[in-house]
Backbone of each chain as nested JSON, in Angstrom:
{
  "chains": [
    {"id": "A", "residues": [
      {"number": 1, "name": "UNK", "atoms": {"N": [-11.188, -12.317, 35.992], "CA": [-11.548, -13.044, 34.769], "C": [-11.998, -12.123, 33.624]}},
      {"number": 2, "name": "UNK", "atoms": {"N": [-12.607, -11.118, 34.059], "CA": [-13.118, -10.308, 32.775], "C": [-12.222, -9.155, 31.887]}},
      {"number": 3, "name": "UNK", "atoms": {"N": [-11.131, -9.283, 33.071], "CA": [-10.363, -8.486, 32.719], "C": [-8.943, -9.53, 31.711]}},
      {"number": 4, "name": "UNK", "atoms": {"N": [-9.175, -10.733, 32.002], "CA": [-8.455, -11.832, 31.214], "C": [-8.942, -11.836, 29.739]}},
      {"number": 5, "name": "UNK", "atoms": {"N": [-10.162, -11.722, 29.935], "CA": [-11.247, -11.944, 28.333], "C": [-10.739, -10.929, 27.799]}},
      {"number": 6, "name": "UNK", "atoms": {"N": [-11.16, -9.342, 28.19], "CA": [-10.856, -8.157, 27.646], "C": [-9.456, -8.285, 26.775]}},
      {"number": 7, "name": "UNK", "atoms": {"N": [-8.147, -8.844, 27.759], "CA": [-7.032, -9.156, 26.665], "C": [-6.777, -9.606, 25.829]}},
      {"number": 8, "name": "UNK", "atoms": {"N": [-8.312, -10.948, 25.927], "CA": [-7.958, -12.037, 25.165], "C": [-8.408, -11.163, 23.644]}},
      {"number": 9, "name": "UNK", "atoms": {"N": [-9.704, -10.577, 24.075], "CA": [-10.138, -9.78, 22.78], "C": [-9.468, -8.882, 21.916]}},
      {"number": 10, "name": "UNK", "atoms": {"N": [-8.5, -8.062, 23.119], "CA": [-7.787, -7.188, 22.075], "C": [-6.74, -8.207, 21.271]}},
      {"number": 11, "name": "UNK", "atoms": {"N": [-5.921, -8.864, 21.72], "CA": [-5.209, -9.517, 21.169], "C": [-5.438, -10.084, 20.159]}},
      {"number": 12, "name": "UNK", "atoms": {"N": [-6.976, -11.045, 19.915], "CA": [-7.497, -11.144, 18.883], "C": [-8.053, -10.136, 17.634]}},
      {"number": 13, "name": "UNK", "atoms": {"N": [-8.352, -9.052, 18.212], "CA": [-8.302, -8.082, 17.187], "C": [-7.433, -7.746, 16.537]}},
      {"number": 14, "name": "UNK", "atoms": {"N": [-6.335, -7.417, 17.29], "CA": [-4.758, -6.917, 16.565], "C": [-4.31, -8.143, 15.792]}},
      {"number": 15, "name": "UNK", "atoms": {"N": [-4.369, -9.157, 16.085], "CA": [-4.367, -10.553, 14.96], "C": [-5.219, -10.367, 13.602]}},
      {"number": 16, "name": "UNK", "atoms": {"N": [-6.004, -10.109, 14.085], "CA": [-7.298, -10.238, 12.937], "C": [-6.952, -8.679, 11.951]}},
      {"number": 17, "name": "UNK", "atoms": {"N": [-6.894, -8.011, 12.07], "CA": [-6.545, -6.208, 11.638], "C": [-5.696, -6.6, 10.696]}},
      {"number": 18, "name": "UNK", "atoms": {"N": [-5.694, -6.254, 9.948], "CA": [-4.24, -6.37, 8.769], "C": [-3.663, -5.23, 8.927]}},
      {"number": 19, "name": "UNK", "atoms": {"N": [-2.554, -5.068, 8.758], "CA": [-1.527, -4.399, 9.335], "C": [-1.265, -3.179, 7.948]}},
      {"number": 20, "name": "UNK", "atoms": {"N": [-1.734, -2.052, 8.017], "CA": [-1.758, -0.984, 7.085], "C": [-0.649, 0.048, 7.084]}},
      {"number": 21, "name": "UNK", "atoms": {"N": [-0.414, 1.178, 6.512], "CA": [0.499, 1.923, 6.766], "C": [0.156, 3.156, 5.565]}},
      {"number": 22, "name": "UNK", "atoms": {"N": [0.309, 4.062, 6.282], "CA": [-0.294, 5.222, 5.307], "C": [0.417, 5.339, 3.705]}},
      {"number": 23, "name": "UNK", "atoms": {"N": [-0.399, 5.157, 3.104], "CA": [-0.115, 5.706, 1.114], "C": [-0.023, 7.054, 1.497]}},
      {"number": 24, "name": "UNK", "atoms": {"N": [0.475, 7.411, 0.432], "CA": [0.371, 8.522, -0.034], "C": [0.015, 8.811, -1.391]}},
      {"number": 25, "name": "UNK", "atoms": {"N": [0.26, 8.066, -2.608], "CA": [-0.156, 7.951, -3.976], "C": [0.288, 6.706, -4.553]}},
      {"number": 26, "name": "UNK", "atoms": {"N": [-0.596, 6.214, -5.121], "CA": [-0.672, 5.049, -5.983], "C": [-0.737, 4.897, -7.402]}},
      {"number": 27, "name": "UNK", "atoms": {"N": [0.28, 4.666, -8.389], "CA": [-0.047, 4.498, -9.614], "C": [-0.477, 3.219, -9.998]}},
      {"number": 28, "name": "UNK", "atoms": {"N": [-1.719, 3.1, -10.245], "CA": [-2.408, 1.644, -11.077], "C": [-2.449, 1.109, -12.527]}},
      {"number": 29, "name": "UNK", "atoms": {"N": [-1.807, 0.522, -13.129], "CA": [-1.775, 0.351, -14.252], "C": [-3.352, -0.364, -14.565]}},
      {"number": 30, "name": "UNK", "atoms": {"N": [-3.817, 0.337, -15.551], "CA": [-5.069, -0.149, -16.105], "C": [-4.748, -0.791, -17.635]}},
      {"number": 31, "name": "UNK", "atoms": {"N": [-4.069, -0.796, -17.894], "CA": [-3.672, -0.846, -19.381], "C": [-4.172, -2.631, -19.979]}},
      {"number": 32, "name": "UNK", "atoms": {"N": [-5.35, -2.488, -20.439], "CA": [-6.078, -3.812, -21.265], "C": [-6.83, -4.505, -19.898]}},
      {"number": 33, "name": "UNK", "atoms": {"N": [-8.208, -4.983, -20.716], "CA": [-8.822, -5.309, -19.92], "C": [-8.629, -7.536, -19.663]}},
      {"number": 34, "name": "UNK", "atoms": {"N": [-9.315, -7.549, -19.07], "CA": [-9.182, -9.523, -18.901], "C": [-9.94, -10.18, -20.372]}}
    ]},
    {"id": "B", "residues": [
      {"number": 1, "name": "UNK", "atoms": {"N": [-20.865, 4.807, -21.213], "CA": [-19.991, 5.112, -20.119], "C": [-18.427, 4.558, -20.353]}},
      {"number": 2, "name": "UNK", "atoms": {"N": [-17.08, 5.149, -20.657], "CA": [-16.049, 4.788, -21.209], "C": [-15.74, 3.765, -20.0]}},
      {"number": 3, "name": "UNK", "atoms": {"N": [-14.562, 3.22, -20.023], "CA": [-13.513, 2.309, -19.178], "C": [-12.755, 2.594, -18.201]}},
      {"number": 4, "name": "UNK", "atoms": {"N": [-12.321, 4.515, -18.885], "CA": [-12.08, 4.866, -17.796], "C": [-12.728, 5.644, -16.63]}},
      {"number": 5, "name": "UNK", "atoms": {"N": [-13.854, 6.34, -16.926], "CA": [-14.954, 6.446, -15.866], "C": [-15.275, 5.515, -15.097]}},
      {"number": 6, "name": "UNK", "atoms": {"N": [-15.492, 4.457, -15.594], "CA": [-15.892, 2.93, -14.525], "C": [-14.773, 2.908, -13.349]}},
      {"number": 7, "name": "UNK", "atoms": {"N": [-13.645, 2.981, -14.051], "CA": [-12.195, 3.036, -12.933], "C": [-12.32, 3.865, -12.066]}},
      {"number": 8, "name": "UNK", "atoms": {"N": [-12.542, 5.411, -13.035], "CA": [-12.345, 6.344, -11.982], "C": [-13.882, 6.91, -10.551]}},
      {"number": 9, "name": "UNK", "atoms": {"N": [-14.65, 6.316, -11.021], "CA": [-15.99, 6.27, -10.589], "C": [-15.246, 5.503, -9.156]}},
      {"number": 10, "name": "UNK", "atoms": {"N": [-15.148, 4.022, -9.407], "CA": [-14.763, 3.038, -8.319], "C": [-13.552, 3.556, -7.396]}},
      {"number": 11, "name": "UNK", "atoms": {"N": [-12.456, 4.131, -7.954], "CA": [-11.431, 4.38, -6.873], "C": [-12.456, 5.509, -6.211]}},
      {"number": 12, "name": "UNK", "atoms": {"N": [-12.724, 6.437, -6.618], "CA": [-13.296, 7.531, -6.154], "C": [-14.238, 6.952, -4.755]}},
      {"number": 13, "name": "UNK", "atoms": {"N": [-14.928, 5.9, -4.836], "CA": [-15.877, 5.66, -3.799], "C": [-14.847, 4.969, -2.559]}},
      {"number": 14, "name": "UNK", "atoms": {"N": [-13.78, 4.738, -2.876], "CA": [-12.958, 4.113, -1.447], "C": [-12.734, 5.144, -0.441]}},
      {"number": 15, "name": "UNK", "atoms": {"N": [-13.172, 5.087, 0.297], "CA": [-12.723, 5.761, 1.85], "C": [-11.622, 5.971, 2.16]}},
      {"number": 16, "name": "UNK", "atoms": {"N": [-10.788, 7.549, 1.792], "CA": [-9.209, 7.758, 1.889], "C": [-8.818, 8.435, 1.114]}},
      {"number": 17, "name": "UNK", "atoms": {"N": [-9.198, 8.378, -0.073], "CA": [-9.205, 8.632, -1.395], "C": [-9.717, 9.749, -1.793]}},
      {"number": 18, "name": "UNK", "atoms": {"N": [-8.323, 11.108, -2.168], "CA": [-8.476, 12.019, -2.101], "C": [-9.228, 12.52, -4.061]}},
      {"number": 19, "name": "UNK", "atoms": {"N": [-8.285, 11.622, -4.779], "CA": [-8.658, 11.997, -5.759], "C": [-7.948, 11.307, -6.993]}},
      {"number": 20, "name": "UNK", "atoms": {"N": [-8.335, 11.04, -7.769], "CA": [-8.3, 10.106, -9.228], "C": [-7.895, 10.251, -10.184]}},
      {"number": 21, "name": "UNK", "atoms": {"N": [-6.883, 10.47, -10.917], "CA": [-6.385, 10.74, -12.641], "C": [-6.387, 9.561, -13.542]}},
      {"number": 22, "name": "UNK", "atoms": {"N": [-6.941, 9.586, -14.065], "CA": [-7.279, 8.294, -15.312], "C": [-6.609, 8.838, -16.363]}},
      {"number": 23, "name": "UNK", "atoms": {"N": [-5.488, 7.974, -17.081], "CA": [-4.715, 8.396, -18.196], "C": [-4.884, 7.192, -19.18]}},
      {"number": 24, "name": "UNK", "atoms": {"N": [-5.663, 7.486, -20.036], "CA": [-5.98, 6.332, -21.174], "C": [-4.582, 6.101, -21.701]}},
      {"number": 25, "name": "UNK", "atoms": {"N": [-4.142, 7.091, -22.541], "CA": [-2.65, 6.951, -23.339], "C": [-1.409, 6.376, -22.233]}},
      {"number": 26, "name": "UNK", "atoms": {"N": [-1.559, 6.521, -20.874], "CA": [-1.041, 6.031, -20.214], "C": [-1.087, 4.832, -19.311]}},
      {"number": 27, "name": "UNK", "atoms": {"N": [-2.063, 4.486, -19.625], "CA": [-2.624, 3.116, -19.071], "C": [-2.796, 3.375, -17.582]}},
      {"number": 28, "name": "UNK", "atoms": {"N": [-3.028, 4.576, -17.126], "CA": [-2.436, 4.155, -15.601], "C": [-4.069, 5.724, -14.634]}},
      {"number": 29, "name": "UNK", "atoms": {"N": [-3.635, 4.86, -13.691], "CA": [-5.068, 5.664, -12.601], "C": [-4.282, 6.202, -11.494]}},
      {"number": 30, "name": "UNK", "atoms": {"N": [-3.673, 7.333, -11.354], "CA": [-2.781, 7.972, -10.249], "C": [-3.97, 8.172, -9.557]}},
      {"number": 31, "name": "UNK", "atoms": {"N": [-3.814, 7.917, -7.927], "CA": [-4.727, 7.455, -6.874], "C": [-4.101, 8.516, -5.645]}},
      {"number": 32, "name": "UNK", "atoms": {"N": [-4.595, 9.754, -5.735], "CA": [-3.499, 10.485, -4.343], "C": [-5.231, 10.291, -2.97]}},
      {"number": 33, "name": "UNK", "atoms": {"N": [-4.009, 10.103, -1.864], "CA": [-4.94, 9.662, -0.965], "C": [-4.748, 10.558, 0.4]}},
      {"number": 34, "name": "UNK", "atoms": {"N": [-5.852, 11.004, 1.158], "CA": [-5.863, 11.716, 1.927], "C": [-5.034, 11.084, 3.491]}},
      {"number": 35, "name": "UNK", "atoms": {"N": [-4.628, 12.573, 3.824], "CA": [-3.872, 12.197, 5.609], "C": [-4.426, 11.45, 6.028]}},
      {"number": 36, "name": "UNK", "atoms": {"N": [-3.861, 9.885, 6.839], "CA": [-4.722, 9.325, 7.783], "C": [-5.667, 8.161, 7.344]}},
      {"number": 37, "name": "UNK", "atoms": {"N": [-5.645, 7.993, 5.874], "CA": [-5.991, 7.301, 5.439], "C": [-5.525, 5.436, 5.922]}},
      {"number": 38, "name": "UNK", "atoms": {"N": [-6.272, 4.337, 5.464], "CA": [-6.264, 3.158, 5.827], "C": [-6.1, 2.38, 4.752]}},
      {"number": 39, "name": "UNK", "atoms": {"N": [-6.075, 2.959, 3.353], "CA": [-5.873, 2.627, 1.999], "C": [-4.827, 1.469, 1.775]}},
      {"number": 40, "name": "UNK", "atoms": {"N": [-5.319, 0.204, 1.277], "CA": [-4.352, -0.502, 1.03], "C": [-3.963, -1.612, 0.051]}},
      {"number": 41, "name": "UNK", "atoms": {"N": [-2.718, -1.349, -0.467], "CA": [-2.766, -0.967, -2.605], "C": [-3.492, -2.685, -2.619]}},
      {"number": 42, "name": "UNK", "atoms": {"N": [-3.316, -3.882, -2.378], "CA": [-4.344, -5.009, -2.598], "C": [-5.551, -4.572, -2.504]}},
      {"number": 43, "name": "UNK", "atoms": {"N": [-6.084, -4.122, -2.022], "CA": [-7.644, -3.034, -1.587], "C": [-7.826, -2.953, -3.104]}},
      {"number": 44, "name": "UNK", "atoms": {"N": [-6.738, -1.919, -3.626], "CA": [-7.368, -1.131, -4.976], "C": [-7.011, -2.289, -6.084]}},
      {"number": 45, "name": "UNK", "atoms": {"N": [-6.303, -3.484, -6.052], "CA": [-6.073, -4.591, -7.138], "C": [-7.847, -5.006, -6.856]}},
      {"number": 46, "name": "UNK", "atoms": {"N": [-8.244, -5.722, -6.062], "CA": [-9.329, -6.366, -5.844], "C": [-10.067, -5.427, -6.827]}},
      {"number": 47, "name": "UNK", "atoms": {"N": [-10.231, -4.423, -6.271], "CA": [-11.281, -3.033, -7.026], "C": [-11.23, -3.673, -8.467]}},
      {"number": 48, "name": "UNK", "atoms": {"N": [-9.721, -3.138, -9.077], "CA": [-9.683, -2.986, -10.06], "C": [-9.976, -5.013, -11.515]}},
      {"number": 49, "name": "UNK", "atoms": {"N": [-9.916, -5.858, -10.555], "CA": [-10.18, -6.937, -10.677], "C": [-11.664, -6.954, -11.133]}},
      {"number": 50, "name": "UNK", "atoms": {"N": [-12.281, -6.199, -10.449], "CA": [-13.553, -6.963, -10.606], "C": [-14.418, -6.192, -10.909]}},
      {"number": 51, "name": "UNK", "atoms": {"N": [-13.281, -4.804, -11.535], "CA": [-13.921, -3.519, -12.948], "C": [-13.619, -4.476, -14.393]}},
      {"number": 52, "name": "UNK", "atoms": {"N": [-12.885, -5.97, -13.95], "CA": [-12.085, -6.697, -15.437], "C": [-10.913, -6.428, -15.494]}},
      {"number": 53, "name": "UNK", "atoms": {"N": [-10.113, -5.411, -14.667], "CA": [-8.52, -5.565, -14.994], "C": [-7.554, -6.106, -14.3]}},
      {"number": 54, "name": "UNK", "atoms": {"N": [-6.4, -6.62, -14.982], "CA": [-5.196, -7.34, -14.201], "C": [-4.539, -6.376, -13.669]}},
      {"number": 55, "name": "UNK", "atoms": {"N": [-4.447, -6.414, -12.097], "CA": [-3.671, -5.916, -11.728], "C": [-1.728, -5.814, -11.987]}},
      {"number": 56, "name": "UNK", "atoms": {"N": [-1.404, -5.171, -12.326], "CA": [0.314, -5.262, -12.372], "C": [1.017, -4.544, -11.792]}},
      {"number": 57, "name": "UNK", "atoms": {"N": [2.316, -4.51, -11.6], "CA": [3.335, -3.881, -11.27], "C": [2.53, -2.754, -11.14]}},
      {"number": 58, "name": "UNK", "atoms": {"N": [2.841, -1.872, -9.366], "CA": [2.013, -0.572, -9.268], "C": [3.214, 0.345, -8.0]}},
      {"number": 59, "name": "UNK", "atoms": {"N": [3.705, 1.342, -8.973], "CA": [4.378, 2.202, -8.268], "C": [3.76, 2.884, -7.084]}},
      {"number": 60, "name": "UNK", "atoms": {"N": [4.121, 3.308, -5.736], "CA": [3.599, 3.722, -4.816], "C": [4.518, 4.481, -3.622]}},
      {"number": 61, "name": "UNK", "atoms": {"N": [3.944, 5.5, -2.871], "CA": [4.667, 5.565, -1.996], "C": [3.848, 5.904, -0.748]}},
      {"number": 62, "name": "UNK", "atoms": {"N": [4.555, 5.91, 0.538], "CA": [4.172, 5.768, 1.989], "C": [4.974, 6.597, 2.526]}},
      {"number": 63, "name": "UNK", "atoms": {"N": [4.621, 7.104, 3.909], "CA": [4.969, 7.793, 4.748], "C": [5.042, 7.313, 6.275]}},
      {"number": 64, "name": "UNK", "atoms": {"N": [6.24, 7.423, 6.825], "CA": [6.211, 6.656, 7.894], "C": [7.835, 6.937, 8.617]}},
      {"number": 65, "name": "UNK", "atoms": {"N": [7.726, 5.941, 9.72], "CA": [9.002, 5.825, 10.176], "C": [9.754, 4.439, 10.029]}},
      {"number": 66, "name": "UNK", "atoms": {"N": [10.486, 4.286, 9.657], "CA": [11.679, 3.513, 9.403], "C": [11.325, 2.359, 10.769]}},
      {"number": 67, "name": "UNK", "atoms": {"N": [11.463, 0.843, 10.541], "CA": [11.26, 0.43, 11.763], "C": [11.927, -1.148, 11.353]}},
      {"number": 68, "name": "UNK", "atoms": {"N": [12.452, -1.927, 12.601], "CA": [12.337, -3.111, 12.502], "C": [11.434, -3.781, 12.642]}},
      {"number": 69, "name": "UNK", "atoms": {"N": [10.616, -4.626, 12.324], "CA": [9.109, -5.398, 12.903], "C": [9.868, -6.937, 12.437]}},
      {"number": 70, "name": "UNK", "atoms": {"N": [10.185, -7.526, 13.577], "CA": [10.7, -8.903, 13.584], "C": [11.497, -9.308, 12.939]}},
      {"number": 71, "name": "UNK", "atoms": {"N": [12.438, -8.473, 12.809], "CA": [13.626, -8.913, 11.84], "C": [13.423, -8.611, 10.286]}},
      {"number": 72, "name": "UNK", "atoms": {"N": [12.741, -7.535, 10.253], "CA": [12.335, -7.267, 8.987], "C": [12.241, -5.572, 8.716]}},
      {"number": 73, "name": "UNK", "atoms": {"N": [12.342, -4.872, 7.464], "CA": [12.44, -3.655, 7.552], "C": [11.021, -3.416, 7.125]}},
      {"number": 74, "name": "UNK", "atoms": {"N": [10.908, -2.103, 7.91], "CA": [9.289, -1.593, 7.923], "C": [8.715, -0.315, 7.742]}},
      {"number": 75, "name": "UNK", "atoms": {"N": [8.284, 0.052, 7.46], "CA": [7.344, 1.38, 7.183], "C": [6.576, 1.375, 8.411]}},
      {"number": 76, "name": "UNK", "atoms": {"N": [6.266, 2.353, 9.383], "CA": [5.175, 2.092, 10.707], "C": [5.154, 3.511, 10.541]}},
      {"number": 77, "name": "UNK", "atoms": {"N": [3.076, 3.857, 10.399], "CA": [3.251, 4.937, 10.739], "C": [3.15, 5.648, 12.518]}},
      {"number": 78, "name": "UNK", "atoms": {"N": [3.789, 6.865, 11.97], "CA": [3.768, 7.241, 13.696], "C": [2.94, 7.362, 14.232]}},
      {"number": 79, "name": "UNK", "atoms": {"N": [3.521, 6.691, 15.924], "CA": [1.862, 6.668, 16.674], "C": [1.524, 5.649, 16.628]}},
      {"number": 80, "name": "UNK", "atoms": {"N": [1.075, 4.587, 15.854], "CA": [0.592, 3.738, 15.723], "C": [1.377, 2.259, 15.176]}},
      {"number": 81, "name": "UNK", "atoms": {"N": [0.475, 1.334, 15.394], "CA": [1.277, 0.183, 14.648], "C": [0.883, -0.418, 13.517]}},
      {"number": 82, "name": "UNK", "atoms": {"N": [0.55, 0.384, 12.775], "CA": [0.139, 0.069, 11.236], "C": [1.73, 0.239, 10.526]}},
      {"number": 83, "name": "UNK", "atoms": {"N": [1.87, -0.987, 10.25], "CA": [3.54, -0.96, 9.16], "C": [2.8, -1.455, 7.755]}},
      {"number": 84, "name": "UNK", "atoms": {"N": [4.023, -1.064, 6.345], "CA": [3.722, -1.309, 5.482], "C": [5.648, -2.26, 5.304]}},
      {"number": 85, "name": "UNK", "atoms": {"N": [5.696, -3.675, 4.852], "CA": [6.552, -4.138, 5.168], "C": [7.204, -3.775, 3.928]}},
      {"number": 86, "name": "UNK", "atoms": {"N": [8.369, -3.737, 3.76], "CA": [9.363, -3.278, 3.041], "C": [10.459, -3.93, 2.559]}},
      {"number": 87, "name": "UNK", "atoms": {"N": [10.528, -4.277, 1.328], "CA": [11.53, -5.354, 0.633], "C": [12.384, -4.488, -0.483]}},
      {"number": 88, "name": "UNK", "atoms": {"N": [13.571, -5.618, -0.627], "CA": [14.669, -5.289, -1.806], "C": [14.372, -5.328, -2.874]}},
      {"number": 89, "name": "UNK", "atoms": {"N": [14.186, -3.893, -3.927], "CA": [13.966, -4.313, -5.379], "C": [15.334, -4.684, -5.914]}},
      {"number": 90, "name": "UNK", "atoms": {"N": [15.362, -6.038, -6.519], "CA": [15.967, -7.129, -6.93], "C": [17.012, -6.39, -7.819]}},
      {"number": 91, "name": "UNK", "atoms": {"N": [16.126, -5.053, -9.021], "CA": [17.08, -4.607, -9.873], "C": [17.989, -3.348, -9.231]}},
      {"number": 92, "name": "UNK", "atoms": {"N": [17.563, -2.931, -8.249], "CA": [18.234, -1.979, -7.738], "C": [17.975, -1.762, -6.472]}},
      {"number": 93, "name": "UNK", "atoms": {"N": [19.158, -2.684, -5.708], "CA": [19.031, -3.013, -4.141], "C": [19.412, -1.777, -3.172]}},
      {"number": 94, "name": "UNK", "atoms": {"N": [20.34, -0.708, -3.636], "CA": [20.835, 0.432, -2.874], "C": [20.504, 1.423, -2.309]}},
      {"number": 95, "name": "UNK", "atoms": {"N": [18.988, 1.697, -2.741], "CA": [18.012, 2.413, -1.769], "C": [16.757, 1.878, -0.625]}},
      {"number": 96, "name": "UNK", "atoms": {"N": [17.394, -0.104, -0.693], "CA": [16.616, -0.705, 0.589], "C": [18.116, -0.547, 1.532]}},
      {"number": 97, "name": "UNK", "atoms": {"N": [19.054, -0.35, 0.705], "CA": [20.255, -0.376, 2.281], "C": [20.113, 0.751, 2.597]}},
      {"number": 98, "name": "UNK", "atoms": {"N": [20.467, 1.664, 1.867], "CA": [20.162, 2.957, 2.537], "C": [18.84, 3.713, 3.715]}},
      {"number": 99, "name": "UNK", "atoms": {"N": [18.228, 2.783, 3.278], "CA": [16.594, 2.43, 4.25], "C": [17.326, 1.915, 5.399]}},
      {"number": 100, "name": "UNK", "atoms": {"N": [17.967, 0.822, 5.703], "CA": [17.855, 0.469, 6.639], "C": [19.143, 1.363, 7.597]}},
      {"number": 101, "name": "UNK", "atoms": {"N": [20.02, 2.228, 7.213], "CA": [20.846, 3.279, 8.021], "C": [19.952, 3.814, 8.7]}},
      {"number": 102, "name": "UNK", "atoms": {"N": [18.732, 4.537, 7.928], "CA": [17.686, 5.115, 8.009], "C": [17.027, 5.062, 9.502]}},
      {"number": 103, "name": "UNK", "atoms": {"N": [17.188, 3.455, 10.266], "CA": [15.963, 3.412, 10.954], "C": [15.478, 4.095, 12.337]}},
      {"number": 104, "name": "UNK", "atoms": {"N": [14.497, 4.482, 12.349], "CA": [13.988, 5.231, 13.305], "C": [13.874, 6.993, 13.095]}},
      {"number": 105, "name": "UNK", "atoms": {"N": [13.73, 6.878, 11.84], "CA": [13.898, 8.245, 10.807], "C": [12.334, 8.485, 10.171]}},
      {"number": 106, "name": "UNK", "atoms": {"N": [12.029, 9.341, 10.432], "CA": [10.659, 9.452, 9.418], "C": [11.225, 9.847, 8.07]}},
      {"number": 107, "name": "UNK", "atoms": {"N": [10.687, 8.839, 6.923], "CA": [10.864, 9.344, 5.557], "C": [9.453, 9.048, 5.02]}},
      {"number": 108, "name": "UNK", "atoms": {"N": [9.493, 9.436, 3.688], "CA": [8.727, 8.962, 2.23], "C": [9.479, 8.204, 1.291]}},
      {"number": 109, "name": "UNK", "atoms": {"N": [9.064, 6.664, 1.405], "CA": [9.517, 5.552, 0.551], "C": [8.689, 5.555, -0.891]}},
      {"number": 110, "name": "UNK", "atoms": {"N": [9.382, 5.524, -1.704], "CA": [8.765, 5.329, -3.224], "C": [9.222, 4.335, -3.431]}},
      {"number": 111, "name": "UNK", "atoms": {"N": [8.074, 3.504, -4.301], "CA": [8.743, 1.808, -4.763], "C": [7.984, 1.125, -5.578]}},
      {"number": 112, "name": "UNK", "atoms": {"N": [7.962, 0.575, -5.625], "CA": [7.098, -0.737, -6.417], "C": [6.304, -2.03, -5.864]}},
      {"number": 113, "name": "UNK", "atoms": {"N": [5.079, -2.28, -5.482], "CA": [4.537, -3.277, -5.299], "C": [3.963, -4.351, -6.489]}},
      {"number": 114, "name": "UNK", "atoms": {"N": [4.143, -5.874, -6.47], "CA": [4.19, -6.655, -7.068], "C": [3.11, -7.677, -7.007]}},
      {"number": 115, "name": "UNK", "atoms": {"N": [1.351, -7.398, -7.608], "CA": [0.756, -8.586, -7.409], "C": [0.923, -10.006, -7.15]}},
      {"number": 116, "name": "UNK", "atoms": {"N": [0.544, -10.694, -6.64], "CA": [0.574, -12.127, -6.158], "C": [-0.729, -12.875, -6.805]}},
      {"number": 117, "name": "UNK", "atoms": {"N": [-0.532, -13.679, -6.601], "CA": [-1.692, -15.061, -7.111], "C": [-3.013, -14.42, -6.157]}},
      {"number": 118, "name": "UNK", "atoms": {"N": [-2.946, -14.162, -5.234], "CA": [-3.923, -13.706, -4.148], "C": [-3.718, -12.509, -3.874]}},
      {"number": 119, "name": "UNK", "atoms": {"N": [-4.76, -11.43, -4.507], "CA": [-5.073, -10.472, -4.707], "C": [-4.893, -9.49, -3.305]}},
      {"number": 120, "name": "UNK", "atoms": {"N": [-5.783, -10.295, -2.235], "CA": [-5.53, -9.527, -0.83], "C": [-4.969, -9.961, -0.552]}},
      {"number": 121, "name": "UNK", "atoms": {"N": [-3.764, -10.835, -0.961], "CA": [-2.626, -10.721, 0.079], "C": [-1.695, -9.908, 0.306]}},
      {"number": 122, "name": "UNK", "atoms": {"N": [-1.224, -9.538, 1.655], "CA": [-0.865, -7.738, 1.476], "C": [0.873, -8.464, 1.136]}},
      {"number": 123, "name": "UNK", "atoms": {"N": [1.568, -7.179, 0.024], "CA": [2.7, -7.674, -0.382], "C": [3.871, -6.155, 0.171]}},
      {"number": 124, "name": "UNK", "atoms": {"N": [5.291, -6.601, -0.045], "CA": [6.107, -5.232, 0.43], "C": [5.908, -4.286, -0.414]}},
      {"number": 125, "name": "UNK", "atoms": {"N": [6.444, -3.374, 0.122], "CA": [6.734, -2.2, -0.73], "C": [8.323, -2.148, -1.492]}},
      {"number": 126, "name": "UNK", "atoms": {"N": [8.71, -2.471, -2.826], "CA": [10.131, -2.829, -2.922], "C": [10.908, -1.365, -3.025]}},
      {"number": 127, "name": "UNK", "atoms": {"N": [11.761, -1.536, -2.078], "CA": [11.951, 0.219, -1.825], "C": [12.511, 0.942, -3.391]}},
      {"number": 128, "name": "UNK", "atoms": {"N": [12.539, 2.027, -3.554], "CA": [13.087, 2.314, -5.421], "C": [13.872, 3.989, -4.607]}},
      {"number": 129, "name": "UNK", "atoms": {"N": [13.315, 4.179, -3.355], "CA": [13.974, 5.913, -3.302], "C": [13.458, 6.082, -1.784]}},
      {"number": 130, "name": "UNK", "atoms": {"N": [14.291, 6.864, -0.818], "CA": [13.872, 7.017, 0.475], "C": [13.876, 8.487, 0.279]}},
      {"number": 131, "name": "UNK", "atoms": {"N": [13.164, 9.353, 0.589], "CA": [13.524, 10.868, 0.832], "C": [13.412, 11.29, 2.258]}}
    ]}
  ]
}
């Protein structure tokens, strides 16, 4: 059983995690404010 | 304290974030970000939201390997399963096909990401160049 939970948890983590992927550089336009 | 210090102050404090160029005449905050980083470009809209600015159209690129993730083309970096999902820019579709010959290739995708109504919602990367 505890070893059932343990899966249940990771599984819920990897759900929950938003799914990222390495940048490398970002251009942001700032141009005028709200 | 100018407008663009406030900007460059705030990217500067994100975790990843190697370093900051604020270009007034250019409207724009080039954001280079360190190896290994978790950086993720809705991350820096929110930021920049709630310095007062609209986020827009924000050129970017990633490093990764070429991947399918459910019927879909993907950025995953290696090692791990962090993908950055990857779509067709509309005006110039010929470097998402060429992406997908690509797969299982480590490249650097340059492209364009496209705010949404919902700031953190994470959006593709529209591919513009694979190297």
């Amino acid at each position: 059983m505890p070893n059932r939970l343990s899966l249940l948890a990771c599984a819920l983590m990897l759900a929950v995690i938003p799914a990222r992927a390495e940048l490398l550089q970002v251009d942001l336009s700032i141009f005028g404010m709200d | 304290m100018t407008c663009a210090h406030v900007v460059d102050v705030a990217l500067k404090k994100v975790p990843g974030v190697e370093s900051v160029e604020v270009s007034l005449n250019k409207g724009l905050a080039t954001v280079k970000l360190k190896p290994g980083n978790t950086v993720a470009v809705p991350q820096l809209w929110q930021l920049l939201h709630e310095k007062g600015y609209t986020p827009k159209t924000t050129a970017a690129s990633g490093r990764g390997e070429l991947a399918n993730v459910e019927g879909n083309l993907a950025l995953r970096v290696s090692g791990t399963k962090d993908i950055l999902r990857l779509a067709v820019d509309p005006k110039n579709p010929a470097p998402f096909s060429d992406a997908q010959k690509k797969l299982g290739q480590s490249v650097i995708v340059h492209g364009v990401m496209v705010p949404g109504k919902d700031l953190k919602a994470p959006v593709p990367l529209q591919v513009g160049q694979v190297l």
